[in-house]
N, C-alpha and C positions, 0 to 999 in steps of 0.2 A: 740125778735122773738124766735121759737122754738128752743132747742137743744137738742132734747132727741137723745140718739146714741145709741142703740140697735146693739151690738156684734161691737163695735166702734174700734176693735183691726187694727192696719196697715197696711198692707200687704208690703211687700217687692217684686221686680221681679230678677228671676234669673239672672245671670250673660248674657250677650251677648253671642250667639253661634255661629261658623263660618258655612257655609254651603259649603259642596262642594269645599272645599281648595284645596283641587287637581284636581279639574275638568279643562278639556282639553278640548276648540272646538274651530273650525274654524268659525271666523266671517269674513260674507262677508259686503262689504261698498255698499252707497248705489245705486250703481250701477252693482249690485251683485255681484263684482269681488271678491277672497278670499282675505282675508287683513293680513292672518296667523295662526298659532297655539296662542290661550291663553291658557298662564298656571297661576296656581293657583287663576282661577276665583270664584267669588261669586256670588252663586244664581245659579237654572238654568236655561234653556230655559224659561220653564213653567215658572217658577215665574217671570222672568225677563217680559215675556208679559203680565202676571196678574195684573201689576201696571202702570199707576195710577190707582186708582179709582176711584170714582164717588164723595166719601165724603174725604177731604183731610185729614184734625182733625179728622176724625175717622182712617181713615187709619193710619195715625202719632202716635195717639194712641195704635192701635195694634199693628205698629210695634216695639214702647216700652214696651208693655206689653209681646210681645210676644219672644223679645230680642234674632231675627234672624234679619237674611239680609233684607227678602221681610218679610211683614207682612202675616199672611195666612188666605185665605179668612174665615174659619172661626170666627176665632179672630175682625175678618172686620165686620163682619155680628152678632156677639152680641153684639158688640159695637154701631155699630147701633141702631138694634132693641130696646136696652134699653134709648140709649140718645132720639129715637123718641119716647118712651113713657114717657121717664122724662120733658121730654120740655112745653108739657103744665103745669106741676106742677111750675117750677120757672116762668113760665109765668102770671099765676094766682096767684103769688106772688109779681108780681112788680105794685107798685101804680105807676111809670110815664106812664107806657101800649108802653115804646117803644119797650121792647121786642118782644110783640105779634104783632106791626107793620112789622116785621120780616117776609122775604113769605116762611123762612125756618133755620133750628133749628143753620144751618152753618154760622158761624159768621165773621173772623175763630174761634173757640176757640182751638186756640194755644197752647202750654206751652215754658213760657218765658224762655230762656236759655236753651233749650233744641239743638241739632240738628233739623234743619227744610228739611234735608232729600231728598231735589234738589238741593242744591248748594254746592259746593268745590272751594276754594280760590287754585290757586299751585303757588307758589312764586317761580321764575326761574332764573339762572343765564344769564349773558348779550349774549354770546352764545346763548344759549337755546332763549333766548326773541326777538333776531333777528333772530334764527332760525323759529319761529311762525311768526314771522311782514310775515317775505319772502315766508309765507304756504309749506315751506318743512321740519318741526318737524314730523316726524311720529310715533315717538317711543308709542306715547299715542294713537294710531289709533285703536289697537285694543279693548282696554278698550271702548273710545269713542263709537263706533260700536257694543258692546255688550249690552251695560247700556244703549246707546242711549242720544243726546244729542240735546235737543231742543236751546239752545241760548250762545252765548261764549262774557263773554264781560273782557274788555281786557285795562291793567295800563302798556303797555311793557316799555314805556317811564317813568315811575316814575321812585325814587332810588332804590326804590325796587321793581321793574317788576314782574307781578303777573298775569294771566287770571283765572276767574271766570268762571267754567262750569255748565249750568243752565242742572240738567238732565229729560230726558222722565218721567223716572216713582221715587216711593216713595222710597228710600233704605238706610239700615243705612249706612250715608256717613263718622259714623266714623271709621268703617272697612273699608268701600273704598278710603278712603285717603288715608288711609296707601298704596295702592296698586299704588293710583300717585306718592305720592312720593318715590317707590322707582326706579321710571322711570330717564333715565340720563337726568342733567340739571335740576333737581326739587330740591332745597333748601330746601322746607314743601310745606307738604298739611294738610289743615285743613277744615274739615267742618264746615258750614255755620250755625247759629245759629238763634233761633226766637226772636227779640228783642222786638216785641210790635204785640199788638193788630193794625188791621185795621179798624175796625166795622165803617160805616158810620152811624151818627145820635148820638144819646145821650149817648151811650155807645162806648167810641173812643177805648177800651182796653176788650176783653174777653179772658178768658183763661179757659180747663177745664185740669184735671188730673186723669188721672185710674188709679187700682192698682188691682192686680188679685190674688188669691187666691184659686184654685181649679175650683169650679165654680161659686163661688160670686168675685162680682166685685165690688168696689167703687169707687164711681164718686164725684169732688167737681169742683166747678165749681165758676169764680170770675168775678163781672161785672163791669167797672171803666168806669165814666166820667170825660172827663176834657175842660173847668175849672168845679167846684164843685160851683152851684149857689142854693140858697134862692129856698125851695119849691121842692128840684128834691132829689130823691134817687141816689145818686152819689158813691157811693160801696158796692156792695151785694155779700154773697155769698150763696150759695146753694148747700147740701150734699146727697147724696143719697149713697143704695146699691141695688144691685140685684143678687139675687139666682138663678135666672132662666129668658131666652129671655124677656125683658119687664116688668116683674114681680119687680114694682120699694117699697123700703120701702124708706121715706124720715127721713133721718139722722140730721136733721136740719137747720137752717136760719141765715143769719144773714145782716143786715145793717143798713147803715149810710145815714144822711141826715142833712145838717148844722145848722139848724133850727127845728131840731127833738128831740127825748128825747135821755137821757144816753140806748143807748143797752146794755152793761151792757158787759161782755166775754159771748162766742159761742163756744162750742166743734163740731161747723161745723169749726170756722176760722182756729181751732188747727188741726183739719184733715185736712183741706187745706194746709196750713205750712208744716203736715207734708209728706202728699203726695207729695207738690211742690220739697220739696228735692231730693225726688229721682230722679225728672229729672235734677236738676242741683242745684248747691250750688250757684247759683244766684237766689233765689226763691224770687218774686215778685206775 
């Protein structure tokens, strides 16, 4: 399949930036009682209620590209705009036609090893983990109550007593760990990582990856079945870039199929590769 790569250079993203490290507010619980002063929160009001949003993998996206706390709606909204004008292209590429069975472009396409940007593991001492069994740990109340916390699930009883906190909105939860664990009785906090695809149907694993550059973007994008049978495209990938909202060039193709001919190398799979890095040195 195709690999012609027109301006194929890599782009790299800026280092992570903190937002608002000093910022101060009173969060109230939700019974609107005040729950205290936070200090050295991340994010602010505004952004903290801008998230979730509507496309998860888009958002997740931007907020890597954009390597702040909350992603910012702009960042949100070309990343968009371009994956729904790319989607019919790899769609009109795939001869099994599961992808256009698809009633929308959100898969998820994840990126494997990355932060998945709702969960935090906090591993606590025995203290602390029958301090939570008995619901009078407060120390992480105001945190909770600022970020918002949709679902708490909970190992107090293993050897090493841990609760997992599912949050409201998208945020990088490798700056915000840091902020649980320096709460008392927290051993680590670590953010939650993506380890697979969910895709229902023929493609059980997708994954895409951006990379920003001013205001071209590049997109690669990876589709896996499993098991890999007689007759089916069972790993594709697909490479694009865009200079402007929508406005897609396609960067190249490539895949495999067991029963197929040699594809031969793709400098779409080498942009994939080497996009994948930058979100994590477990690149799948």
């Amino acid at each position: 399949m195709s690999g012609a790569t027109p301006d194929a250079a890599v782009f790299t993203d800026a280092p992570a930036t903190v937002l608002n490290s000093n910022q101060t507010s009173t969060v109230r619980d939700s019974n609107g009682a005040e729950s205290g002063a936070c200090g050295n929160l991340l994010g602010t009001p505004e952004e903290i209620a801008s998230t979730p949003r509507a496309y998860r993998s888009v958002e997740l996206a931007a907020l890597k590209v954009d390597g702040t706390f909350v992603a910012s709606q702009c960042t949100y909204d070309r990343i968009l705009a371009d994956v729904t004008a790319i989607r019919p292209g790899y769609i009109a590429s795939d001869n099994s036609a599961s992808l256009a069975g698809q009633s929308d472009f959100e898969f998820p396409l994840e990126p494997y090893g990355y932060m998945n940007g709702k969960q935090i593991r906090i591993f606590v001492d025995a203290d602390t983990s029958a301090s939570i069994s008995a619901g009078t740990y407060t120390a992480w109340d105001c945190l909770n109550n600022y970020y918002g916390i949709s679902d708490v699930f909970n190992a107090l009883t293993a050897t090493q007593p841990f609760v997992e906190l599912v949050l409201k909105g998208l945020y990088n939860t490798d700056l915000l760990a840091s902020r649980y664990k320096s709460l008392p009785g927290v051993i680590d906090a670590v953010a939650r990582v993506v380890m697979t695809g969910t895709t229902p149907g023929i493609y059980a694993d997708s994954k895409m990856y951006v990379a920003r550059s001013a205001d071209r973007y590049q997109y690669a994008f990876r589709f896996q079945s499993s098991p890999c049978v007689s007759g089916q495209v069972c790993d594709a990938y697909y490479c694009y870039q865009t200079d402007a909202p929508g406005t897609v060039t396609p960067l190249g193709s490539w895949s495999y199929a067991p029963d197929g001919p040699d594809a031969g190398q793709s400098d779409c799979v080498t942009l994939y590769n080497q996009l994948c890095r930058q979100y994590s040195p477990y690149c799948n």
